[in-house]
N, CA, C and O atoms as a CHARMM CRD file, in Angstrom:
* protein
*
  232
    1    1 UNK  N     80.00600 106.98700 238.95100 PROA 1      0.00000
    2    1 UNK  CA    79.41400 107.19600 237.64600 PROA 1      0.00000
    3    1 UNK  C     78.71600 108.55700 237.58300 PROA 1      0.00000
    4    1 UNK  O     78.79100 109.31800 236.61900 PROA 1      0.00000
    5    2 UNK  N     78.03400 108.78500 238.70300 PROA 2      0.00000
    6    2 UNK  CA    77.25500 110.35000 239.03800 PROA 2      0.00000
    7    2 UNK  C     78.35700 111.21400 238.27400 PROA 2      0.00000
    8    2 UNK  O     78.31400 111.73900 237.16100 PROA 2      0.00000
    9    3 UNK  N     79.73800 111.17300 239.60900 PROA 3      0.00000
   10    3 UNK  CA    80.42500 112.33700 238.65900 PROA 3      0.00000
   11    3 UNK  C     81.08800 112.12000 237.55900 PROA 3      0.00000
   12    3 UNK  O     81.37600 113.15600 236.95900 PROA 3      0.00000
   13    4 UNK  N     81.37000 111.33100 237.16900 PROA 4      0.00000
   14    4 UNK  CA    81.54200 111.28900 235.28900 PROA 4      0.00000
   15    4 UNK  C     80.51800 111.63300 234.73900 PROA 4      0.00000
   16    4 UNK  O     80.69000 111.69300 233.52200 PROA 4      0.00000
   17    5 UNK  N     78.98100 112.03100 235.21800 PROA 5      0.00000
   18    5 UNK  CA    78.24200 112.74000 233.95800 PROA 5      0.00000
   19    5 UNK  C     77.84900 114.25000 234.36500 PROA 5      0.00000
   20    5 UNK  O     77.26400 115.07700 233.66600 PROA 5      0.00000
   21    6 UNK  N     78.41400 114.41100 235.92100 PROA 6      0.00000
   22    6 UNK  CA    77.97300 115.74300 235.85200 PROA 6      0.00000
   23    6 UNK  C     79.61900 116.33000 235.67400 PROA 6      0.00000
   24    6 UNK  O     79.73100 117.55100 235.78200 PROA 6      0.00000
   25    7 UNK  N     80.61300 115.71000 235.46600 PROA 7      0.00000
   26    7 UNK  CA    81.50900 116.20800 234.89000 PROA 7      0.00000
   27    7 UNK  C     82.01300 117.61900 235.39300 PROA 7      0.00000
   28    7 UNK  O     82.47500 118.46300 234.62700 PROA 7      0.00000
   29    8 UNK  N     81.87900 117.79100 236.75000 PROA 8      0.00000
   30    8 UNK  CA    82.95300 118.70300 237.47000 PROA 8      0.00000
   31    8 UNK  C     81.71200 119.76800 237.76100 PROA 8      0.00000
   32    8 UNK  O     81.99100 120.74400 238.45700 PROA 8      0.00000
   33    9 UNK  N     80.03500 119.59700 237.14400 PROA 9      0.00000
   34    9 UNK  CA    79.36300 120.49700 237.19400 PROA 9      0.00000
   35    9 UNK  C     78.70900 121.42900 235.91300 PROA 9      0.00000
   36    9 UNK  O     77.68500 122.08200 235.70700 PROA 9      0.00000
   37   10 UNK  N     79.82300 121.10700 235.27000 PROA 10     0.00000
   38   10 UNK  CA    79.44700 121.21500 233.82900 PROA 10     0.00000
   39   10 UNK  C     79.14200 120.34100 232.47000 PROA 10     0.00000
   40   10 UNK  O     79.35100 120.56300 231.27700 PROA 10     0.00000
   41   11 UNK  N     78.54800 119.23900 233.19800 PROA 11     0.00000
   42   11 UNK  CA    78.10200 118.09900 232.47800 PROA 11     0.00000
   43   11 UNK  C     76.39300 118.43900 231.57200 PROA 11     0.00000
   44   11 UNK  O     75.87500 117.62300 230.80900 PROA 11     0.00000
   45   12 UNK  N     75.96000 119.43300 231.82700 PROA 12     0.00000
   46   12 UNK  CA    74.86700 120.10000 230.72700 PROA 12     0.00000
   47   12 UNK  C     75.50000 120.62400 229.94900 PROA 12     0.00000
   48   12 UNK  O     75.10600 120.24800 228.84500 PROA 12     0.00000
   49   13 UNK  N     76.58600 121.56100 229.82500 PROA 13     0.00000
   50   13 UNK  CA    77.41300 122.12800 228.87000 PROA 13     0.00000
   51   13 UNK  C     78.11300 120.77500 228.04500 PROA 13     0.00000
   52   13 UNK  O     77.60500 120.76000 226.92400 PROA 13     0.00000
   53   14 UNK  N     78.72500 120.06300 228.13800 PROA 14     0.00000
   54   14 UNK  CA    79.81400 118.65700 227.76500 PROA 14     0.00000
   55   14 UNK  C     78.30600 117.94300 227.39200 PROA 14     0.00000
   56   14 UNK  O     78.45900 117.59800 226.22100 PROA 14     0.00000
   57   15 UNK  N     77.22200 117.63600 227.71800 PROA 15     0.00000
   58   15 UNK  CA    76.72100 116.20900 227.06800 PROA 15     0.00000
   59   15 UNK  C     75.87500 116.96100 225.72000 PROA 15     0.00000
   60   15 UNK  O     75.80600 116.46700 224.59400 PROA 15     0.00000
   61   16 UNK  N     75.19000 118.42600 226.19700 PROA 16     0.00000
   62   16 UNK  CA    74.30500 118.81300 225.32200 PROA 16     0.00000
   63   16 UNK  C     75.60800 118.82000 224.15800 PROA 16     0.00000
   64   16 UNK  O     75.43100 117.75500 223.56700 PROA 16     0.00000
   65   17 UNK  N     76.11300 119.09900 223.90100 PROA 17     0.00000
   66   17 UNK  CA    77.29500 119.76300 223.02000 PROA 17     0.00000
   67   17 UNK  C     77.98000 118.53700 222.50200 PROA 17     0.00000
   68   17 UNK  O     78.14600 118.48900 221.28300 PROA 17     0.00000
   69   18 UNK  N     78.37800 117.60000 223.18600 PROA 18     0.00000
   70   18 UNK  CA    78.59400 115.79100 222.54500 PROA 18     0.00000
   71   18 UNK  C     76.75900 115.69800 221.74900 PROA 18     0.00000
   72   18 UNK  O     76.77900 115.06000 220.69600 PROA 18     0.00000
   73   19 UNK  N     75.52400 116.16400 222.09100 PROA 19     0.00000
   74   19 UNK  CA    74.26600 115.08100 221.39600 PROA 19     0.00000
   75   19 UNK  C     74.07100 116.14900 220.13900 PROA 19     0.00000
   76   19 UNK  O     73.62800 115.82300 219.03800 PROA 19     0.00000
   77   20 UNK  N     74.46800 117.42400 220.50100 PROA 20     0.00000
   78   20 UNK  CA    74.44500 118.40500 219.08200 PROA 20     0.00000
   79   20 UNK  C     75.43300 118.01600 218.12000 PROA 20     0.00000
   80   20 UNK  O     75.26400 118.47400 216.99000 PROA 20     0.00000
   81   21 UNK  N     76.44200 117.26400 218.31200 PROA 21     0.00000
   82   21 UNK  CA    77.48200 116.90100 217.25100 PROA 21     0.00000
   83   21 UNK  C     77.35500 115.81200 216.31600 PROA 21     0.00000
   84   21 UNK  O     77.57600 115.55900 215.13200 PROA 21     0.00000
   85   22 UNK  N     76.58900 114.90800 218.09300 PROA 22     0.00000
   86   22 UNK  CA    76.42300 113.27700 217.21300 PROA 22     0.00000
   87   22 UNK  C     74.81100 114.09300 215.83400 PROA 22     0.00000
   88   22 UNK  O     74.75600 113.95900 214.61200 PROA 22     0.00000
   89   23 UNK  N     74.13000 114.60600 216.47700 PROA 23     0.00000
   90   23 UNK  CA    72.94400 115.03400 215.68100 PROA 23     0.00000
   91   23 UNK  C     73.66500 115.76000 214.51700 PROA 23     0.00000
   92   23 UNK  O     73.22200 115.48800 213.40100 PROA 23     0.00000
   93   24 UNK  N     74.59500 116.54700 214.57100 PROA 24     0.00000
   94   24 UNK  CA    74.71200 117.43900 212.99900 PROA 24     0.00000
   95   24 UNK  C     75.72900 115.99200 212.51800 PROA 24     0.00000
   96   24 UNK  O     75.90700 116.19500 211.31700 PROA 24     0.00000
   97   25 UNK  N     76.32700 114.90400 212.81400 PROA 25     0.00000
   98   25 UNK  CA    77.13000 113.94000 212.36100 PROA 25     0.00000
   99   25 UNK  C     75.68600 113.26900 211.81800 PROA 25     0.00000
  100   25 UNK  O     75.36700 113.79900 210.75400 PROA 25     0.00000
  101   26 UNK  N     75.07000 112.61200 212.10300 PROA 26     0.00000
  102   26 UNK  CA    74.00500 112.33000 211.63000 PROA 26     0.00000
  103   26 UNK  C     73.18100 112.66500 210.13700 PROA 26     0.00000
  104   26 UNK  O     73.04300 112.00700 209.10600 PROA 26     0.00000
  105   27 UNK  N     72.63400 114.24900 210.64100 PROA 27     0.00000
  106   27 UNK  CA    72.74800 114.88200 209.82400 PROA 27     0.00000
  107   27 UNK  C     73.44800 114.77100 208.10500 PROA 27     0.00000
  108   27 UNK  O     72.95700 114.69400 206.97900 PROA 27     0.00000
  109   28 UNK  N     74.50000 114.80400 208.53500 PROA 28     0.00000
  110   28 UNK  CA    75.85800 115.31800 207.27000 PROA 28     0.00000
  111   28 UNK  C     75.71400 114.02200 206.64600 PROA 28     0.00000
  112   28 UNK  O     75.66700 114.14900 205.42200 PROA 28     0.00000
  113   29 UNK  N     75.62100 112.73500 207.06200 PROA 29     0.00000
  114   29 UNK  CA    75.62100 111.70900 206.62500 PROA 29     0.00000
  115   29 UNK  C     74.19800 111.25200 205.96100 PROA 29     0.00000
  116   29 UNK  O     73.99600 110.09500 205.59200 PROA 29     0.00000
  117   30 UNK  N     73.53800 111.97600 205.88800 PROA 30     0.00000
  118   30 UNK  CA    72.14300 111.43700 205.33700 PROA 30     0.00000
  119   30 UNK  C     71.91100 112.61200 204.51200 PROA 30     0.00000
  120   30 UNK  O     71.07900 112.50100 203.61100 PROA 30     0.00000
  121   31 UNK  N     72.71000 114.08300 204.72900 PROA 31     0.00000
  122   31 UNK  CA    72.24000 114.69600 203.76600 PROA 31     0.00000
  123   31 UNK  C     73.51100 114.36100 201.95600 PROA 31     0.00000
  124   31 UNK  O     73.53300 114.66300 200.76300 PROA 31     0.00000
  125   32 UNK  N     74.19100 113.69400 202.82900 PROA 32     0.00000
  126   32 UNK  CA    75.49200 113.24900 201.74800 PROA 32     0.00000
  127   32 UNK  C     75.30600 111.99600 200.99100 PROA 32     0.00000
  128   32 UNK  O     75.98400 111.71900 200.00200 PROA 32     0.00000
  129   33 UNK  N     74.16300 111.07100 201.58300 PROA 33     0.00000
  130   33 UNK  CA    73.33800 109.45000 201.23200 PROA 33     0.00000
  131   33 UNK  C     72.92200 110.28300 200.25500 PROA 33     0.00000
  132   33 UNK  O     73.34500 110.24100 199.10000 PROA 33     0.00000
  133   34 UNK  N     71.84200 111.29300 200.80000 PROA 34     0.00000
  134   34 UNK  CA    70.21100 111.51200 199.59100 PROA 34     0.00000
  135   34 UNK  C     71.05900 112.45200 198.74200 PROA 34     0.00000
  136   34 UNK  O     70.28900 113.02800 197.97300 PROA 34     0.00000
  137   35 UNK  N     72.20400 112.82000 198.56700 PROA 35     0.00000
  138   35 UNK  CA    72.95800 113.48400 197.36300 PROA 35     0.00000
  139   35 UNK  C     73.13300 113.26300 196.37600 PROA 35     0.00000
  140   35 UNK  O     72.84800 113.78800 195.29900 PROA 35     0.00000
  141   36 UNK  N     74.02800 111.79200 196.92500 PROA 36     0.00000
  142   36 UNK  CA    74.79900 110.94200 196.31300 PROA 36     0.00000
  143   36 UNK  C     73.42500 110.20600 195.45700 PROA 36     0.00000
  144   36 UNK  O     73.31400 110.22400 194.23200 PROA 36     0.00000
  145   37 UNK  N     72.75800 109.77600 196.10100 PROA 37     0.00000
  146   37 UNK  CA    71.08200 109.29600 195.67000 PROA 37     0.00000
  147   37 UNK  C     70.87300 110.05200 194.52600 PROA 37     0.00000
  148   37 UNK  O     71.08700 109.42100 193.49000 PROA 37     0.00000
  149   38 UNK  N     70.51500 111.22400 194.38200 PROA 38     0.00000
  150   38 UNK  CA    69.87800 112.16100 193.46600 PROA 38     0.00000
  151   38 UNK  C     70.87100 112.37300 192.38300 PROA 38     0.00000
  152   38 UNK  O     70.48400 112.37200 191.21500 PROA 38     0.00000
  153   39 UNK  N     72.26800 112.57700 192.71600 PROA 39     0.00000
  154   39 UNK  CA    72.89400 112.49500 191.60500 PROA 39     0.00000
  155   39 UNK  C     73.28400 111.31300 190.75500 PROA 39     0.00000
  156   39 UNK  O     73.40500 111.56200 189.55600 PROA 39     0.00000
  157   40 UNK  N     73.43500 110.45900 191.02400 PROA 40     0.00000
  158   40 UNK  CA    72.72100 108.83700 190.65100 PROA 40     0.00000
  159   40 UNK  C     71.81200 109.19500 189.91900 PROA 40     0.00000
  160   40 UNK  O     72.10100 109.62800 188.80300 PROA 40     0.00000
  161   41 UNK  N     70.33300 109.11000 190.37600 PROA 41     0.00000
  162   41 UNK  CA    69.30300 108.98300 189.61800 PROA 41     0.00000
  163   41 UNK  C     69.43800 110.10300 188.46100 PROA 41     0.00000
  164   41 UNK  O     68.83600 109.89200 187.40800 PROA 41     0.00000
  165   42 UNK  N     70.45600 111.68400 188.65500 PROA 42     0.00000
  166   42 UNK  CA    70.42800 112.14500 187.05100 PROA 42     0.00000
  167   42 UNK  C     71.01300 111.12600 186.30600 PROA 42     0.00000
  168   42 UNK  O     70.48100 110.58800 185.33600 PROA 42     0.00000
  169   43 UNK  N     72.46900 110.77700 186.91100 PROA 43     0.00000
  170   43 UNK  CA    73.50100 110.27100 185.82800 PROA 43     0.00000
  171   43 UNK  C     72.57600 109.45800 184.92400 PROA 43     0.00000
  172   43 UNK  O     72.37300 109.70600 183.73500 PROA 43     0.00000
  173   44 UNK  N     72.08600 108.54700 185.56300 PROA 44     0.00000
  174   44 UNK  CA    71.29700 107.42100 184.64900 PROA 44     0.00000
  175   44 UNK  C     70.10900 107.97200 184.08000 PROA 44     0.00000
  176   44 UNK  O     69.45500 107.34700 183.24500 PROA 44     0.00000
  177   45 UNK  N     69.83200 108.97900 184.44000 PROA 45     0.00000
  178   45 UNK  CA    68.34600 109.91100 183.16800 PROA 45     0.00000
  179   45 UNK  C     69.41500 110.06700 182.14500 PROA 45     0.00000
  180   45 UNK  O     69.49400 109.32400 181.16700 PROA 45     0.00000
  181   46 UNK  N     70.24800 111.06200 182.39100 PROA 46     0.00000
  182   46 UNK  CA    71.48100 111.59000 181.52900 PROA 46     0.00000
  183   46 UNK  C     72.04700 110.36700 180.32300 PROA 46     0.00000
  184   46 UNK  O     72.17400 110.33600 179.09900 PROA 46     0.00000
  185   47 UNK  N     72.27300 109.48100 181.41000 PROA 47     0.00000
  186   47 UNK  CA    73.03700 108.29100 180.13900 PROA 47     0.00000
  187   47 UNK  C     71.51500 107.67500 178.96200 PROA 47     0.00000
  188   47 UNK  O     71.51600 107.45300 177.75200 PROA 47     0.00000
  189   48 UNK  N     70.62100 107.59100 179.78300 PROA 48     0.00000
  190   48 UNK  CA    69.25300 106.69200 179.26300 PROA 48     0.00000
  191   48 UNK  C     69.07900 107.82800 177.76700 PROA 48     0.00000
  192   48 UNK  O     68.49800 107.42000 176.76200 PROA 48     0.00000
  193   49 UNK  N     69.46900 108.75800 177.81600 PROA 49     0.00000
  194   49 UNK  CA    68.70500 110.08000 177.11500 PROA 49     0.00000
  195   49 UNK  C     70.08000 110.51900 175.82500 PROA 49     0.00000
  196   49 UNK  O     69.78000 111.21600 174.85600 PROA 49     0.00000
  197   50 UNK  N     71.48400 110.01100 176.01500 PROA 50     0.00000
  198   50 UNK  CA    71.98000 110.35200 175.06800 PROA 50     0.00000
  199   50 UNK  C     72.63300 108.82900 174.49700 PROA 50     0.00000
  200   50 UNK  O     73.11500 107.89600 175.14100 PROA 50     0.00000
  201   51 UNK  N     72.43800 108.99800 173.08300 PROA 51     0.00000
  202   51 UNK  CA    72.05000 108.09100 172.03800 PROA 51     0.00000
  203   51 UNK  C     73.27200 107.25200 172.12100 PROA 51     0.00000
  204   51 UNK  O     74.10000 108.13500 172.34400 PROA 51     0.00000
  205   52 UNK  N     74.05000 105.96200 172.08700 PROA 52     0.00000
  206   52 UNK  CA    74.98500 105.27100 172.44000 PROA 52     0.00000
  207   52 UNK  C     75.71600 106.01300 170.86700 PROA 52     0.00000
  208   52 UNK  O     75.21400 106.66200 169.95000 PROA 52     0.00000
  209   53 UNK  N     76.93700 105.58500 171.11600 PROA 53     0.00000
  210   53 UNK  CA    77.73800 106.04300 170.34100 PROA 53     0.00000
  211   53 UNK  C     78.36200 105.63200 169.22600 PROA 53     0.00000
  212   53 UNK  O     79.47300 105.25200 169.59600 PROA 53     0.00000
  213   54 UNK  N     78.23200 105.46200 167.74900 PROA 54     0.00000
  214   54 UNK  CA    78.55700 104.21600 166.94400 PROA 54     0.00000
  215   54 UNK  C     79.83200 103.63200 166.98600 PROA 54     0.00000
  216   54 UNK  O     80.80700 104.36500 167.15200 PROA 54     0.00000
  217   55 UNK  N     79.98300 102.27900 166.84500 PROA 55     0.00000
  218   55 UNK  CA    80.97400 101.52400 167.22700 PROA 55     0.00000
  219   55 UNK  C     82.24700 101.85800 165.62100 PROA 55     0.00000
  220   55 UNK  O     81.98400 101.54700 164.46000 PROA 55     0.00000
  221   56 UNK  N     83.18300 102.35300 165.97100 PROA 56     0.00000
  222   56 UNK  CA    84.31400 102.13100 165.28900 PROA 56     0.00000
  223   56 UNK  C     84.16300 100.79000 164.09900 PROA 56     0.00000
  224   56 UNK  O     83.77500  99.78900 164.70100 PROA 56     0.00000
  225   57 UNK  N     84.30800 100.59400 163.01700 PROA 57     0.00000
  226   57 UNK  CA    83.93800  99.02500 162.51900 PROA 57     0.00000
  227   57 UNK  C     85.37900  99.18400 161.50700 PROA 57     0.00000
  228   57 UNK  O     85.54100  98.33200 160.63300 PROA 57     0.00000
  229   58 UNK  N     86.19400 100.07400 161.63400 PROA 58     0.00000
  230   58 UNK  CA    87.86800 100.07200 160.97900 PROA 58     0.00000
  231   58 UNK  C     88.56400  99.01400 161.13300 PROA 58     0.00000
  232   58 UNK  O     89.71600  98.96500 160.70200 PROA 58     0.00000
């Protein structure tokens, strides 16, 4: 198990570089949640704010 993590010797290069990925994966996914979040909360200011539309009665 030792050498599967020091990985030939260059197992600081290989793990730091796998925990910087999982971290910017992380990242991308929570900055893409609180997006998706915020643009949500316009749509529904947006819809609340323009006047419904009169119904056809032809």
């Amino acid at each position: 198990m030792a050498e599967f993590i020091d990985m030939g010797g260059f197992g600081n290069y290989i793990w730091s570089s796998y925990g910087f990925a999982v971290i910017c994966l992380i990242w991308l996914n929570y900055a893409s949640w609180r997006k998706a979040k915020t643009t949500a909360e316009q749509l529904a200011i947006l819809q609340a704010d323009t006047p419904a539309s009169p119904k056809n009665t032809e």
